[in-house]
N, C-alpha and C positions, 0 to 999 in steps of 0.2 A: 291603095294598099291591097295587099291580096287577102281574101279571106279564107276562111276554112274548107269550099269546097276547092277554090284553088292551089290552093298550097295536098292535097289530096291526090289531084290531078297532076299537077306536078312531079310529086312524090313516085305515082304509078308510072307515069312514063319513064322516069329515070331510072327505075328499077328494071322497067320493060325491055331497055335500052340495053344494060347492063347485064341482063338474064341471055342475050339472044346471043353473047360470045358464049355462056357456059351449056346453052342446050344440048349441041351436037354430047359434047362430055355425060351430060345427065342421061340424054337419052340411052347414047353407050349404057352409063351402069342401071339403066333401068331394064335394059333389055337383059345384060349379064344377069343380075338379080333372079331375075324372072326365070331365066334357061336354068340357074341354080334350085329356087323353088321346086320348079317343073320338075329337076331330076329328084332332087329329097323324097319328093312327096311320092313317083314312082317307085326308088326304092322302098318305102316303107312301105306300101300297098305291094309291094314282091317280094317283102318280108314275113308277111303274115299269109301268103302260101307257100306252106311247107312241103318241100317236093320238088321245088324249083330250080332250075340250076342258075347259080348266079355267076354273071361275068364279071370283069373289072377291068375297063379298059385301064391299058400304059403302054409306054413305050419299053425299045430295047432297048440297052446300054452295049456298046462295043466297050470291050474289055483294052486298053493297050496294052498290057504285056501280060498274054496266057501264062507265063510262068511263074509269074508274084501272086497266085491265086494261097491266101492262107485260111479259105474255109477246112470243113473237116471231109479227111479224106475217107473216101468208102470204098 
């Protein structure tokens, strides 16, 4: 019969087993996670000087039809 450290051993491997399809994934969002933190914590330390010029990146958006524009006009 198996005893307690076996059934242990056992336990670990099959976990091990079953961990090694979800790494690639985990790594992924530990890296994302990280690049997030990373920026946070920069902007907040470029927050607290004042004087700074701050940017934001984004993209452009092409407009399809210039003529349906209904902001206000100036």
């Amino acid at each position: 019969m198996f005893g307690l450290s076996e059934l242990a051993i056992t336990l670990i491997v099959v976990a091990a087993v079953l961990a090694v399809k979800k790494l690639p994934e985990l790594t992924r969002s530990a890296g994302k996670s990280a690049r997030i933190l990373k920026s946070e914590a920069r902007a907040a330390r470029d927050a607290d000087e004042p004087g700074t010029p701050r940017v934001i990146q984004g993209e452009t958006v092409e407009r399809e039809d210039p003529g349906t524009d209904t902001g206000p006009r100036g």
